[in-house]
N, C-alpha and C positions, 0 to 999 in steps of 0.2 A: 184555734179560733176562740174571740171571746163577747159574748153579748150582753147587754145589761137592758133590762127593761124596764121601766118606770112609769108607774100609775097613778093617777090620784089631781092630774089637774084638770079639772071640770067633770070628772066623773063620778060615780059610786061606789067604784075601788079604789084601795091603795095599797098599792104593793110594789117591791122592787125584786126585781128577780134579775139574776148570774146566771148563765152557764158556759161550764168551759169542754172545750174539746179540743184533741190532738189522733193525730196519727202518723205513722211510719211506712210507707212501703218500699218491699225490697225485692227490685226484679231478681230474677232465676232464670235461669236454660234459658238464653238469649230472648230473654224478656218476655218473652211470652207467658210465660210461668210467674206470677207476683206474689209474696208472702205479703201480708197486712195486719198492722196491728192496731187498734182503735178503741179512746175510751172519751167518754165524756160523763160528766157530775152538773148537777145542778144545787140551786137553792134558791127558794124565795119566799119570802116574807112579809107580814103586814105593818103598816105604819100606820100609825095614828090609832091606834087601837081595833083594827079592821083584821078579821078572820079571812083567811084566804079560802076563795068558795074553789067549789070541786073542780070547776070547767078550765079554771087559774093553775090548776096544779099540775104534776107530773104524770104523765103516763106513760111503761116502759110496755115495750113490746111494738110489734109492725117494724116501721123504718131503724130503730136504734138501737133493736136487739133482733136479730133474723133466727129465725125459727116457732116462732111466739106471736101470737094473735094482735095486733093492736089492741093497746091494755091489757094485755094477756099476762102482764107479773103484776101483783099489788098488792094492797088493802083493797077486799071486798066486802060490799056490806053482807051479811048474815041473812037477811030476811030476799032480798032481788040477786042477789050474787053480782051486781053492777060493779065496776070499779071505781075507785073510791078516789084513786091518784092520790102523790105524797108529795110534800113540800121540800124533800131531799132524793137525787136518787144518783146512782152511779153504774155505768156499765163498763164493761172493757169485752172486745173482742178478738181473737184473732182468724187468719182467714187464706186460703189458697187459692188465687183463680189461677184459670188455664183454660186454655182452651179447648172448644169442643168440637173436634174434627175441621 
């Protein structure tokens, strides 16, 4: 999958942001069983000489990294420990379901 964002007409941002993702999965023991493999990257940017604020940027953890808190990998600030988000990030997963009785 690929998305492109674009900001900046009639607003007070501008920025264009990408992110790409793909994944593989491979049944096992008649299907029930699936190996997966999952990664996606991002990037985005400002235009027009615009800073990308914090709420615009990346945040990994919760849905896109499992095991990790929503915002749970980053840049935090030093003084709140809040997460900071990053204007580049990339993950890749892999994964076993099966099921449970």
């Amino acid at each position: 999958r690929l998305t492109n964002e674009f900001a900046g007409l009639g607003g007070d941002v501008n920025y264009f942001r990408t992110t790409l993702g793909s994944g593989f999965f491979y049944p096992l023991a008649d299907e029930e069983w699936v190996l997966g493999f999952e990664t996606d990257a991002g990037y985005i940017f400002g235009w027009s000489d615009d800073i990308i604020r914090i709420n615009d940027r990346f945040f990994v953890g919760g849905q896109n990294l499992r095991g990790f808190q929503t915002a749970g990998i980053g840049p935090r600030d030093q003084a709140t420990s809040d997460a900071l988000g990053g204007n580049v990030y990339f993950t890749s997963t892999a994964e076993l379901r099966f099921p449970l009785g």
